[in-house]
C-alpha positions in Angstrom: 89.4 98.5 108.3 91.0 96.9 105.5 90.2 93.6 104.1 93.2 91.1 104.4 92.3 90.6 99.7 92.7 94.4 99.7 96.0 94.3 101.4 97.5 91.3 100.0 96.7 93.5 96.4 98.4 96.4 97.8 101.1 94.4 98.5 101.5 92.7 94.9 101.3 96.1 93.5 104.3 97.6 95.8 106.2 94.0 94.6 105.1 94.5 91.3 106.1 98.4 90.8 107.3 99.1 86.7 110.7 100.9 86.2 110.8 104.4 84.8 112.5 104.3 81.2 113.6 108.0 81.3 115.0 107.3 85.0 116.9 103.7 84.1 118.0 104.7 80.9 119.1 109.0 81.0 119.4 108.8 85.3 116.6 111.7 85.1 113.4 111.6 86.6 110.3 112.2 84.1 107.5 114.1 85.1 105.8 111.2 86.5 107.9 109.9 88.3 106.4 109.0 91.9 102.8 108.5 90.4 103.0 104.7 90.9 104.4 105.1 95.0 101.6 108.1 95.9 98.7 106.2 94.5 99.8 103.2 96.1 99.6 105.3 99.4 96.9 106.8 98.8 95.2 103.3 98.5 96.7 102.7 101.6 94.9 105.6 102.9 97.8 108.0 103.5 97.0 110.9 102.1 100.1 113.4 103.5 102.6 110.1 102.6 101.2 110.6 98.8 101.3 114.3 98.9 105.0 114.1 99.9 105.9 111.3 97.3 104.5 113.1 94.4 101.7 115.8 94.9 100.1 115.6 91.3 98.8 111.9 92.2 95.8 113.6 93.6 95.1 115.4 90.8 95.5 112.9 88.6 93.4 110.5 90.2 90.9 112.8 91.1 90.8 113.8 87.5 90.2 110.1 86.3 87.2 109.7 88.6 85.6 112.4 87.9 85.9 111.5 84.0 84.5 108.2 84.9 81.8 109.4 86.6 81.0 111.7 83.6 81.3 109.0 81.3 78.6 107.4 82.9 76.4 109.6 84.3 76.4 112.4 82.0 76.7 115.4 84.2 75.6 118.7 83.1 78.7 120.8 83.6 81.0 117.5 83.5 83.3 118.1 81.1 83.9 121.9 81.5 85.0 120.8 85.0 87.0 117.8 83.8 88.8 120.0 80.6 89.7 122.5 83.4 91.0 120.1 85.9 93.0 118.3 83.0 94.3 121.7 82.9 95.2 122.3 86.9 96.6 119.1 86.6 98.9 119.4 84.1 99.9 122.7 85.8 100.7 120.6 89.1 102.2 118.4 87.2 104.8 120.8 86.0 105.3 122.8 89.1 105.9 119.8 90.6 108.8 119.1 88.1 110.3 122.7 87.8 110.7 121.9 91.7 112.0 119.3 91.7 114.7 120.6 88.9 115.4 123.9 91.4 116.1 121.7 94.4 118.3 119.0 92.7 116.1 115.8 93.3 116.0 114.9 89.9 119.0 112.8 89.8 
């Protein structure tokens, strides 16, 4: 169960949400857009909410903590796994996009 300070935060965050430049300014999505609305759910813990918002925020978050945890632990194999999930992620990242082009939900 959450902690009524953890959901207060969540709730600043959704309140507190920045505009995306390339979306206010050219009407387009960018390639991040939804990164901000699936982490938020996936602090929430809704994992199939955040995966249907914007698929690469798992990747990208998961990519961040395992850097962290490189960082400061010094794993063996740590950054051969972290340069190849940069990589995965990136590709997500742009499938993502290229599908969202295809099925007209950039605009």
């Amino acid at each position: 169960m959450m902690s009524e300070g953890y959901n207060s935060c969540i709730s600043w965050m959704e309140q507190h949400m920045l505009a995306c430049p390339s979306k206010k300014l050219m009407y387009i999505d960018c390639p991040g857009c939804g990164l901000q609305r699936g982490s938020l759910e996936l602090l929430k813990g809704n994992f199939h909410a955040s995966w249907q918002v914007y698929p690469p925020a798992v990747f990208i978050i998961a990519t961040m903590l395992l850097l962290c945890v490189h960082l400061i632990f010094k794993l063996k194999y740590g950054a051969a796994i972290v340069k190849y999930l940069y990589i995965v992620t990136a590709i997500v990242i742009l499938v993502n996009y290229i599908s969202k082009f295809f099925s007209n939900q950039l605009i």
